[in-house]
VEXKOL-344941 format. One record per residue: chain; y, x, z of N, C-alpha, C in turn. Coordinates in Angstrom, 3 decimals, padded with zeros to 6 digits. Atoms other than C-alpha are relative to their C-alpha. Last residue first. Example, Ala and Ser with C-alpha at 12.3 -4.5 7.8 and 13.67 -1.06 7.14 Angstrom:
BEGIN
REC   unit       n.c2       n.c1       n.c3      ca.c2      ca.c1      ca.c3       c.c2       c.c1       c.c3
REC      A   -001.190   -000.820   -000.060   -001.060    013.670    007.140    001.090   -000.770    000.730
REC      A   -001.190    000.890    000.000   -004.500    012.300    007.800    001.200    000.900    000.000
! end
This chain:
BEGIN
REC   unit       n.c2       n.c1       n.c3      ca.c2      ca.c1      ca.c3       c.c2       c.c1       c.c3
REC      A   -000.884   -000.418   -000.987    033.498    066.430    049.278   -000.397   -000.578    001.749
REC      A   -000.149    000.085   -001.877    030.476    066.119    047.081    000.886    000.719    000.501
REC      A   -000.027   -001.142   -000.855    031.695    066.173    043.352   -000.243   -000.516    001.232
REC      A   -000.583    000.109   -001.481    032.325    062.916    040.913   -000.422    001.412    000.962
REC      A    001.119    000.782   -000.969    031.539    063.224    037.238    001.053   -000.169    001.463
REC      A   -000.651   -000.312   -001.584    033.814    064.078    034.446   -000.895   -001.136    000.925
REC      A    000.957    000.402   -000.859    032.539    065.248    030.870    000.575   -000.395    001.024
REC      A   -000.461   -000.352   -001.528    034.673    066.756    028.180   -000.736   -001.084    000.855
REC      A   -000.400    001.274   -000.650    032.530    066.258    025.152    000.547    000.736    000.888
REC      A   -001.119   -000.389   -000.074    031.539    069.709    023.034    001.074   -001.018    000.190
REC      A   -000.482    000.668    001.476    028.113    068.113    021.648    001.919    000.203    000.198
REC      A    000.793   -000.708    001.123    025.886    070.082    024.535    000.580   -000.144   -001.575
REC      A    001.840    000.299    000.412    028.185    068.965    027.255   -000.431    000.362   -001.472
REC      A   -000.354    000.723    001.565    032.052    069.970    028.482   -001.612    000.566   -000.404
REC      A    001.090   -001.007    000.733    032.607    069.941    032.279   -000.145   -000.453   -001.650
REC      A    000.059    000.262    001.559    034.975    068.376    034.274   -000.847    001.158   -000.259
REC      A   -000.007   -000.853    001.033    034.557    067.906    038.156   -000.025   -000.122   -001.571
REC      A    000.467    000.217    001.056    035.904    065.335    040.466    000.075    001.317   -000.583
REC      A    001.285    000.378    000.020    036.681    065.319    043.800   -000.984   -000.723   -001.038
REC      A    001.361   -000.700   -000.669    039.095    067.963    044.151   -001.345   -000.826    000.264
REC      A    000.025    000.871   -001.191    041.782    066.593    041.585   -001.274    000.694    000.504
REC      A   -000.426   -000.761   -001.473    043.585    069.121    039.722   -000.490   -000.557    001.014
REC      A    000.344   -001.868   -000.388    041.298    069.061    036.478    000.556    000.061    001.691
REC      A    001.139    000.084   -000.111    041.690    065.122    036.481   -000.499    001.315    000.208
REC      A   -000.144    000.383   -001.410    045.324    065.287    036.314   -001.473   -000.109    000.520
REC      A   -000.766   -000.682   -000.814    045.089    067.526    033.302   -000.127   -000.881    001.448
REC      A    000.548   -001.160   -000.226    042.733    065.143    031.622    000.297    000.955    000.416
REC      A    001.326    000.643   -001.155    044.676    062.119    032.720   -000.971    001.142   -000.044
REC      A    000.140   -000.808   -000.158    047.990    063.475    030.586   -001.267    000.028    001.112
REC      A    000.518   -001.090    000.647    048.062    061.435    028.102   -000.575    001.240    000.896
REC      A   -000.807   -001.287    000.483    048.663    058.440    029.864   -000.681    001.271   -000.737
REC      A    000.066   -001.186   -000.858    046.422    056.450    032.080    000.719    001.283   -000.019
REC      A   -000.008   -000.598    000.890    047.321    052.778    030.596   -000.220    001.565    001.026
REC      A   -000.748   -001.022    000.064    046.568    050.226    033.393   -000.500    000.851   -001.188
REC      A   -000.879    000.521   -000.156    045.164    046.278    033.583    001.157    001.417    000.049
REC      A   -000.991    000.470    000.963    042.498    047.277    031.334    001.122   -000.227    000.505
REC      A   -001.069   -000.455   -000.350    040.811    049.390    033.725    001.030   -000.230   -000.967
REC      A   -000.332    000.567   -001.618    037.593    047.717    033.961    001.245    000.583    000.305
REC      A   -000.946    001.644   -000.130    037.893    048.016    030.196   -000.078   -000.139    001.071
REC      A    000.999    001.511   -000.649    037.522    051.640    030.141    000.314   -001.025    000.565
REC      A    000.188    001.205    000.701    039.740    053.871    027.971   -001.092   -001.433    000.343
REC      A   -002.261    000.024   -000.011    041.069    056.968    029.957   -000.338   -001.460   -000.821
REC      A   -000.960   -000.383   -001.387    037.291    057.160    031.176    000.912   -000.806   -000.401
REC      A   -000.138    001.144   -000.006    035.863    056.910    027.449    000.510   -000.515    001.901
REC      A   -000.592    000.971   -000.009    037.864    059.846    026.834   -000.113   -001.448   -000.369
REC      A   -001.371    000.167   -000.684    036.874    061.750    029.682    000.693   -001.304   -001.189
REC      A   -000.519   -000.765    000.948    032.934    061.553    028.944    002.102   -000.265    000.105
REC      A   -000.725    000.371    000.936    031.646    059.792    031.985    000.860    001.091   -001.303
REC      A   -000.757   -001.002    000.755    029.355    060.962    034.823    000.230   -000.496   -001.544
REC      A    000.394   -000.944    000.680    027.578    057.683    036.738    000.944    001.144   -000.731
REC      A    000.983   -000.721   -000.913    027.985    055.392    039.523   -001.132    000.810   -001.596
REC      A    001.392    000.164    001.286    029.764    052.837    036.619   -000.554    001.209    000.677
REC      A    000.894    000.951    000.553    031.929    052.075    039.771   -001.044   -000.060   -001.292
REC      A    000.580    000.401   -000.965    032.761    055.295    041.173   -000.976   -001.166   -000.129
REC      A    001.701   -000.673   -000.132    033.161    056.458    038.118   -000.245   -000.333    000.892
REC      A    001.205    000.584    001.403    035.886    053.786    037.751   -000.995    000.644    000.164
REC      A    000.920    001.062   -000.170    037.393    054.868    041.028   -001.006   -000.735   -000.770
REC      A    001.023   -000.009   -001.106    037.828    058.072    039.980   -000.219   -001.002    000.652
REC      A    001.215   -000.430    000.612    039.737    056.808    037.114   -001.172    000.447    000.745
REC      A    000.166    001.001   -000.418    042.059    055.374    040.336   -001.036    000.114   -001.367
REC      A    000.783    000.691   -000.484    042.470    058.488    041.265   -000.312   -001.715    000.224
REC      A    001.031   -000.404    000.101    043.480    060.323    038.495   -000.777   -000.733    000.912
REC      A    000.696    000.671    001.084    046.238    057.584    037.724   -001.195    000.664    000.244
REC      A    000.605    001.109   -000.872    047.517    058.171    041.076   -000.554   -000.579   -001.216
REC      A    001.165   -000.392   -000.360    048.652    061.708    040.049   -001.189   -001.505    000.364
REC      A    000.343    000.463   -000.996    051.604    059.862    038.018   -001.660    000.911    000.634
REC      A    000.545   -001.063   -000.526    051.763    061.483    034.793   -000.338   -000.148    001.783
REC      A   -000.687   -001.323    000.692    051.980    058.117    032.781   -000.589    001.037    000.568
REC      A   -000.122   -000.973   -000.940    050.730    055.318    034.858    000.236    001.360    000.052
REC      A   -000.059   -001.177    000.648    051.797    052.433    032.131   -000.272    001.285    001.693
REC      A   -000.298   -000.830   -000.650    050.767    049.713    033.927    000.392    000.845   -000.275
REC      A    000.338   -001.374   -000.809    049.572    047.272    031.281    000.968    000.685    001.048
REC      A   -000.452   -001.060    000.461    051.233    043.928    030.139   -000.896    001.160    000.682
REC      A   -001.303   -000.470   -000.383    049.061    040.970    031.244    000.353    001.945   -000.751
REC      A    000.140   -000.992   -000.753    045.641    040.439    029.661    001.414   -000.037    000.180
REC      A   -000.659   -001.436    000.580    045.508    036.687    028.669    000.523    000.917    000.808
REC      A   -000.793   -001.078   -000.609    042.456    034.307    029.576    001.069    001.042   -000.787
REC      A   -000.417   -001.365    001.269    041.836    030.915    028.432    000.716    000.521    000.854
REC      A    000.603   -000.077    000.599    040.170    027.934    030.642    000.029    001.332   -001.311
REC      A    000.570   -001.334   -000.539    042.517    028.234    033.762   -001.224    000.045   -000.945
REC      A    000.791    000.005   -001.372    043.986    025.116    033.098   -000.785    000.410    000.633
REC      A    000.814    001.233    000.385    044.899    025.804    029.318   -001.041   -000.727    001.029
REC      A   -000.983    000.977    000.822    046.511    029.279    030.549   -001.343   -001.370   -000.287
REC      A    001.285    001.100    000.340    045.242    031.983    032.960    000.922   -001.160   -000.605
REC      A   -000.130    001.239    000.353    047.297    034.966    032.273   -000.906   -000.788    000.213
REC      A   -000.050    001.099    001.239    045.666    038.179    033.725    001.002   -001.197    000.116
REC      A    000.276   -001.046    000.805    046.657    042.054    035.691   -000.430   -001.688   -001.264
REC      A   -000.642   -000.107    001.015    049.040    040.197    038.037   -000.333    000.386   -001.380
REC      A   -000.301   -001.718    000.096    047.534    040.486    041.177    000.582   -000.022   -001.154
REC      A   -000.881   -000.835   -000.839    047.385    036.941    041.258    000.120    001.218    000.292
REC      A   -001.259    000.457    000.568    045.330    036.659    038.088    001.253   -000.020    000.853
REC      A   -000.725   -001.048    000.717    042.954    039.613    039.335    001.360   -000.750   -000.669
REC      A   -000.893   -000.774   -001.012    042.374    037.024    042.280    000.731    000.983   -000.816
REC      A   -001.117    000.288    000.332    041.833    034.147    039.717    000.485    000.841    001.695
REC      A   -000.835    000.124    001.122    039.506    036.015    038.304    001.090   -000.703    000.639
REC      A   -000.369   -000.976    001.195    037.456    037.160    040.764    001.372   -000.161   -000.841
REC      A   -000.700   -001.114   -001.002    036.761    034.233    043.053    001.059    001.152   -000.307
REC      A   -000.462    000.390   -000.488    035.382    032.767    040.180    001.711    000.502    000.185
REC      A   -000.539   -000.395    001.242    033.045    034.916    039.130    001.524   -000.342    000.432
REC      A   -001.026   -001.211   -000.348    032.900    034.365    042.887    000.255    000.323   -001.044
REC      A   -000.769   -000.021   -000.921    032.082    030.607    042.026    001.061    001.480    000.178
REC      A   -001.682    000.986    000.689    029.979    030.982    038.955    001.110   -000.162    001.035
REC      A   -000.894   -000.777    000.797    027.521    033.601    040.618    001.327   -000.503   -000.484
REC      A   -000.197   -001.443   -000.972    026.930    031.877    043.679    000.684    001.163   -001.591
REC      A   -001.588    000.227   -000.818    026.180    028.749    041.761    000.430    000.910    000.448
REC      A    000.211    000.869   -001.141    023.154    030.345    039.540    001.566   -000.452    000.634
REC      A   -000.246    000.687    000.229    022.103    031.641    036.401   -000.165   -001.084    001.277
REC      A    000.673    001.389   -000.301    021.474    035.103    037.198    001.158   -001.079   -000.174
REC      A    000.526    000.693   -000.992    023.364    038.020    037.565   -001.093   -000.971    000.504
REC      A    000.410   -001.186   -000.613    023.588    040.010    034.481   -000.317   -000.175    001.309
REC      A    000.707   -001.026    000.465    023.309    037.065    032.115   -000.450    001.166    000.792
REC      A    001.215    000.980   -000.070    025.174    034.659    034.234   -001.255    000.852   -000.339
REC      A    000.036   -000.581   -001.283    028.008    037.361    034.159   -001.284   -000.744    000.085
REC      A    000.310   -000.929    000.130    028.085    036.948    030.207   -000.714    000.623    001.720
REC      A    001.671   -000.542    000.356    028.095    033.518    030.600   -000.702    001.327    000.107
REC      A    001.407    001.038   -000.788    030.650    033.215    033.154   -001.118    000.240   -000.747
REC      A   -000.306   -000.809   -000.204    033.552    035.467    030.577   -001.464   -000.601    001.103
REC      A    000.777   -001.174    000.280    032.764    033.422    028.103   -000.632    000.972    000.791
REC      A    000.854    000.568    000.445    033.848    030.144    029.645   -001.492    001.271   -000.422
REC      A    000.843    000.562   -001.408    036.647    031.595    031.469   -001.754   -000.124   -000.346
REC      A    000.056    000.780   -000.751    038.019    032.608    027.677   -000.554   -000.133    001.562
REC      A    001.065    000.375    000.004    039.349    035.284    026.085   -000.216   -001.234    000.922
REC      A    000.031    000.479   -001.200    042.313    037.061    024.639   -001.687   -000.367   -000.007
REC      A   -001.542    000.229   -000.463    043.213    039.474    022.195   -000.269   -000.723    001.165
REC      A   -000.813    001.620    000.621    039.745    038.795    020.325    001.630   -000.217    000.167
REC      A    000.750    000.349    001.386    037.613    042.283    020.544    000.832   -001.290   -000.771
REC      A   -000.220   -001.184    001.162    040.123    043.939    023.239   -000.519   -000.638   -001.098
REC      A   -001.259    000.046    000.429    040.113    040.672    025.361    000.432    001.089   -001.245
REC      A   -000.220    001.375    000.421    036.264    040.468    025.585    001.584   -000.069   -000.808
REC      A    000.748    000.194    001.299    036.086    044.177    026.415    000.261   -001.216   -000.913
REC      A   -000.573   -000.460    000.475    038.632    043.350    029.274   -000.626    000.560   -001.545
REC      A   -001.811    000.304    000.438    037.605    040.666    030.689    000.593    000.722   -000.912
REC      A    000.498    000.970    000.665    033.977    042.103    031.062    001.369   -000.771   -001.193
REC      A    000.558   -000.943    001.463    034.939    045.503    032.136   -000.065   -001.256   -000.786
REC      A   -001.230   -000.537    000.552    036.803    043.294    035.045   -000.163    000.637   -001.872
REC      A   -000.297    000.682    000.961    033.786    041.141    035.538    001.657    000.525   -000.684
REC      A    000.529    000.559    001.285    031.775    044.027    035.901    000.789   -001.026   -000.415
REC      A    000.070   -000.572    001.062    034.431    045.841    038.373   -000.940   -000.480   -001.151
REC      A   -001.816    000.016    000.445    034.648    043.086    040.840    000.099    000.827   -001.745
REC      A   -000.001    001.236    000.501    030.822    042.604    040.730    001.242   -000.078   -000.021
REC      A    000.525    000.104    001.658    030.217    046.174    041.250    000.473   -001.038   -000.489
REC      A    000.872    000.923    000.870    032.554    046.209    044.328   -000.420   -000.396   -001.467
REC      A    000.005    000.436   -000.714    034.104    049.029    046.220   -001.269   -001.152    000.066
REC      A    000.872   -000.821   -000.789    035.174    051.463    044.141   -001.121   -000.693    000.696
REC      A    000.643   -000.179    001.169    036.614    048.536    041.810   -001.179    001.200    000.454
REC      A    000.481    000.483    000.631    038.246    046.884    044.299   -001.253    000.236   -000.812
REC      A    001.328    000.013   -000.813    039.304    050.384    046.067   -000.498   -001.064   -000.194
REC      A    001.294   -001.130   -000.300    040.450    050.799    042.684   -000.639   -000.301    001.345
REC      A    000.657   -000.317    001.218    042.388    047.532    042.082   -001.131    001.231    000.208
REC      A    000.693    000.886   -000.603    044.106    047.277    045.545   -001.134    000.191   -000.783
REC      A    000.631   -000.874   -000.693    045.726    051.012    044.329   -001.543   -001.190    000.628
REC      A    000.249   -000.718    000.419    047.297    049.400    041.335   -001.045    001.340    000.894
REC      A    001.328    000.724    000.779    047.796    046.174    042.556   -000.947    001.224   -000.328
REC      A    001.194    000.177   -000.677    049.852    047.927    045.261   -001.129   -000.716   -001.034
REC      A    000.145    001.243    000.153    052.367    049.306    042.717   -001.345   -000.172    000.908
REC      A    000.775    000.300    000.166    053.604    052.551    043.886   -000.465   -001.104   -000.014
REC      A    000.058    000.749    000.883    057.208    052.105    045.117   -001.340   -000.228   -001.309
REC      A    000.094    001.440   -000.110    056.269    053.119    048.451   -000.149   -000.865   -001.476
REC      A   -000.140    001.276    000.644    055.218    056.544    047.346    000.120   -001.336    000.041
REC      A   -000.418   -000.765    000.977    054.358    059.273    049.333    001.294   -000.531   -000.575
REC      A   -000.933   -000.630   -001.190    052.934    056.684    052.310    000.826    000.696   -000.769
REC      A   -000.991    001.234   -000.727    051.528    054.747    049.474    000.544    000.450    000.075
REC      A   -001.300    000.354    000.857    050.247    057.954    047.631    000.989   -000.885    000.213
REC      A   -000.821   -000.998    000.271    048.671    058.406    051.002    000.926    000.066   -001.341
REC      A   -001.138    000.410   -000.818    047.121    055.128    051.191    001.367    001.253    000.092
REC      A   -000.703    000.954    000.195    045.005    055.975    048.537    001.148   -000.008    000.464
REC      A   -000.971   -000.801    000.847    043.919    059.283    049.624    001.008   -001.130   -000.921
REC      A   -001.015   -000.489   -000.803    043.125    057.348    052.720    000.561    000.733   -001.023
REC      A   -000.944    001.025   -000.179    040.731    054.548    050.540    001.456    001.058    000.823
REC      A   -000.702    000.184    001.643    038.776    058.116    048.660    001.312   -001.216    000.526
REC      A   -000.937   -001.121    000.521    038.252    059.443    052.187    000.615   -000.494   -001.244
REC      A   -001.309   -000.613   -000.905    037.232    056.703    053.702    000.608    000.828   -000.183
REC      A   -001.721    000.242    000.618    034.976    055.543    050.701    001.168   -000.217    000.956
REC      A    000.189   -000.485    000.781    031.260    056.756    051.989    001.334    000.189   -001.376
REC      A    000.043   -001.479   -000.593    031.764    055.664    055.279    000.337    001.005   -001.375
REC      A    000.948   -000.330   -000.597    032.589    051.849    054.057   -000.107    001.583   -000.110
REC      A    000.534   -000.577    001.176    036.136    050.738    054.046   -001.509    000.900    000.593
REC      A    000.908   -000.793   -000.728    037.446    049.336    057.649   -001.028    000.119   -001.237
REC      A    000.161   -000.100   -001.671    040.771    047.733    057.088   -001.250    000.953    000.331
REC      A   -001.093   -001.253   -000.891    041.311    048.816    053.506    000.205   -000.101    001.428
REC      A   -000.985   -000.918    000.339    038.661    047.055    050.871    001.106    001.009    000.666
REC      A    000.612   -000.951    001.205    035.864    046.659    052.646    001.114    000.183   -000.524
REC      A    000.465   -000.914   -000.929    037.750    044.988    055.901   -000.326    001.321   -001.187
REC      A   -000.759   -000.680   -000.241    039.832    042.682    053.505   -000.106    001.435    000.159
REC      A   -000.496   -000.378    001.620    036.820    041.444    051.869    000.965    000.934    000.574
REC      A    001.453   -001.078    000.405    035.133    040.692    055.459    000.607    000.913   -001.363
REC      A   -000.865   -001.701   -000.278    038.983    039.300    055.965   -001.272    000.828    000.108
REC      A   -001.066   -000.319    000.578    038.572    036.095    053.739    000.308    001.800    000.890
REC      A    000.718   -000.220    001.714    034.894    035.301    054.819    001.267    001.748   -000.650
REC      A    000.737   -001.310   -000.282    036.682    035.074    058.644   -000.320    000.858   -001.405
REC      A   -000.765   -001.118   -000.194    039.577    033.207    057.338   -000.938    000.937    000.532
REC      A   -000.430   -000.510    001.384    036.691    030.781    055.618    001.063    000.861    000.227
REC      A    000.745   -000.778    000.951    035.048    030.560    058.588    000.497    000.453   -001.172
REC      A    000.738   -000.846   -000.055    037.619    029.445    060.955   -000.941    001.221   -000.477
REC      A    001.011   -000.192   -001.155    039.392    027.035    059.123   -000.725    001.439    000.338
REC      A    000.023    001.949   -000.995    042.382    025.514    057.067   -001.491    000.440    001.272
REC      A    001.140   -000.419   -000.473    043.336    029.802    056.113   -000.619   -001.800    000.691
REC      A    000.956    000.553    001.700    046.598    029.908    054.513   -001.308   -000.204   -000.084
REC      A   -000.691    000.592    000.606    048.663    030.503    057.783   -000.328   -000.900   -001.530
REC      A    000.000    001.358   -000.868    046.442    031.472    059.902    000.454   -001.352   -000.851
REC      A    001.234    000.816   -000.025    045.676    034.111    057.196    000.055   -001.194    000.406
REC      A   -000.027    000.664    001.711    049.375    035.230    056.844   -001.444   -001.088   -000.156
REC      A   -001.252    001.251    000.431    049.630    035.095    060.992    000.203    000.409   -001.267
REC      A    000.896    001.013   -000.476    046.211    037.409    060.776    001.214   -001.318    000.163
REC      A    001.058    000.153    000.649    047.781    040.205    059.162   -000.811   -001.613    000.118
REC      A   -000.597    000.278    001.004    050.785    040.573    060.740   -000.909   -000.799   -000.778
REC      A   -000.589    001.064   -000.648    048.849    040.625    064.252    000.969   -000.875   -001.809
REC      A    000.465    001.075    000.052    046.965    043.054    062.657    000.586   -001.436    000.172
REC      A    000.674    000.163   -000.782    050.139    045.402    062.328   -001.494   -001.185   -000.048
REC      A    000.131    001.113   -000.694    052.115    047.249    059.706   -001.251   -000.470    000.848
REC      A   -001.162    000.581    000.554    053.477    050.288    058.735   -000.212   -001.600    000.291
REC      A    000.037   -000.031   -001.342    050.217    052.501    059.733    001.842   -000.378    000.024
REC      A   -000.703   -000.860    000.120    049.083    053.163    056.249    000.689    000.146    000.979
REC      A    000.433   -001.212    000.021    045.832    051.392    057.048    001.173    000.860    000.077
REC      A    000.641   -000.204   -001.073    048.061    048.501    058.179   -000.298    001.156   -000.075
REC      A   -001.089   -000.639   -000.660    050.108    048.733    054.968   -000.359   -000.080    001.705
REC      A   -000.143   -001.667   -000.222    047.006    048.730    053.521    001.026    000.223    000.104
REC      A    001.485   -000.404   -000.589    046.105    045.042    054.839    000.356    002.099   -000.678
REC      A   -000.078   -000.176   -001.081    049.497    043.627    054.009   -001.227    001.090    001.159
REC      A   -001.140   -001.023   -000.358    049.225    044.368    050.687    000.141    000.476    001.493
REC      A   -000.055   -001.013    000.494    046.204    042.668    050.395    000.985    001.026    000.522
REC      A    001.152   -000.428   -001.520    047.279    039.648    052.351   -001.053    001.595   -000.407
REC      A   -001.058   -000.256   -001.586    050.462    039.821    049.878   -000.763    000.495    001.195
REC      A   -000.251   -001.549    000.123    047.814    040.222    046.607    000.710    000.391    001.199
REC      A   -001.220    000.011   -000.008    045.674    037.212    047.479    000.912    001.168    000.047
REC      A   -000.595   -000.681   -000.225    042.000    037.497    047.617    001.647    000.397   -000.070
REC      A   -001.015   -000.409    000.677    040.032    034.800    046.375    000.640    000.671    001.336
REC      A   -001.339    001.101   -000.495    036.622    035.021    048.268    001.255    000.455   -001.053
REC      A   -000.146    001.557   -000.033    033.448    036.212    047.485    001.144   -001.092    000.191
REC      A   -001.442    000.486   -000.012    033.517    039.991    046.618   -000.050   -001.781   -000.907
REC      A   -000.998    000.165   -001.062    030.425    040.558    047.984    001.274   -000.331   -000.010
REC      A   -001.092    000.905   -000.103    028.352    040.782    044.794    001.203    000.555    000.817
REC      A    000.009    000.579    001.173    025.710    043.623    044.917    000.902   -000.530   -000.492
REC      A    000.895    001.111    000.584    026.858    045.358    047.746    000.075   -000.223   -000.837
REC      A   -000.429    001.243    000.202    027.429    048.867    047.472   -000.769   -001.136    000.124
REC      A    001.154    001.250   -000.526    024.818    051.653    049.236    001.914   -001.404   -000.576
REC      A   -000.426    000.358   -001.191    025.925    054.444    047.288   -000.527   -001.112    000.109
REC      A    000.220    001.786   -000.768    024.434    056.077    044.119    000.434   -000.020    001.335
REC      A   -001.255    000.720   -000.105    026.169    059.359    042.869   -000.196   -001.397    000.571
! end
């Protein structure tokens, strides 16, 4: 199940509109040209609108080989589905995409389950720990957080020193809940028992519903299986 992710990479805040805008490209609804007058627009130089659309590229302009199929089945619930919440799709190929998106998400969200909320403060050490104790980490930690806070999924309060989890997603029977659990295995790049799946904190900002083990049977790039202690199991499948 290993892929060639980068380590980090998700270095820049990310904005949910220039997001949006970026897989309504893929979905073939809007244009670069769109794309690049939001940047111009919020962007004071060169490099840092370049930085800003490397992120873009990985997530839905030009996704790497190995997540073109998983970012088009995306876009397809779009196309399906306008009123699909884009956080909700930005989020997985996020989380497909980049470890370091998805650790400090798990992070956030563990943290918040044990206390209700959490702090900035905490949420840095812990990453410090798995990264290293360096600038580069504290920054896109960063980066991170106050992109998941424009996306909507945290509160930042006491000048961005305390975090609270925004309401959930409820994604009920929605098929787009299976694949955005398939993005989680994507990111813990290992086979998961289903119902710590339907319950993992990198996916605190959505509820999956009851019916995620049914939607998880119909999807073709995941298998279930049930292991030596009578677990339901769900890995990923070569398609």
């Amino acid at each position: 199940m290993s892929s060639p992710s980068p380590q980090i990479g998700f270095d820049r805040f990310i904005q949910l509109d220039w997001a949006a805008t970026a897989l309504r490209i893929r979905a073939g609804i809007a244009t670069l040209d769109d794309l690049e007058a939001m940047l111009d627009a919020s962007h004071a130089g060169i490099a840092a609108k370049k930085k800003t659309r490397t992120v873009l590229n990985r997530l839905w302009l030009d996704p790497r080989p190995d997540l073109i199929g998983f970012a088009d089945r995306g876009v397809k619930f779009y196309r399906d589905a306008p009123d699909i919440s884009v956080p909700v799709l930005t989020w997985g190929m996020a989380l497909a995409t980049y470890p370091f998106f998805g650790k400090v998400a798990e992070i956030v969200g563990r943290l918040a389950a044990l206390q209700g909320d959490c702090t900035s403060a905490e949420v840095h050490r812990r990453m410090a720990e798995i990264y290293g104790e360096r600038e580069g980490t504290r920054r896109m930690t960063n980066m991170v957080l106050q992109s998941q806070a424009d996306w909507g999924a945290i509160v930042r309060t006491d000048k961005g020193k305390r975090i609270v989890l925004g309401k959930p997603t409820d994604l009920g029977e929605l098929p787009v809940a299976a694949w955005i659990a398939e993005a989680c295995l994507r990111y813990s790049d290992r086979a998961l028992p289903v119902a710590t799946l339907a319950s993992h904190r990198a996916l605190y900002p959505f509820s999956l519903g009851d019916s995620i083990t049914y939607l998880l049977s119909q999807s073709p790039t995941v298998e279930l299986r049930i292991d030596s202690a009578s677990n339901q199991i769900v890995s990923l499948v070569d398609v």
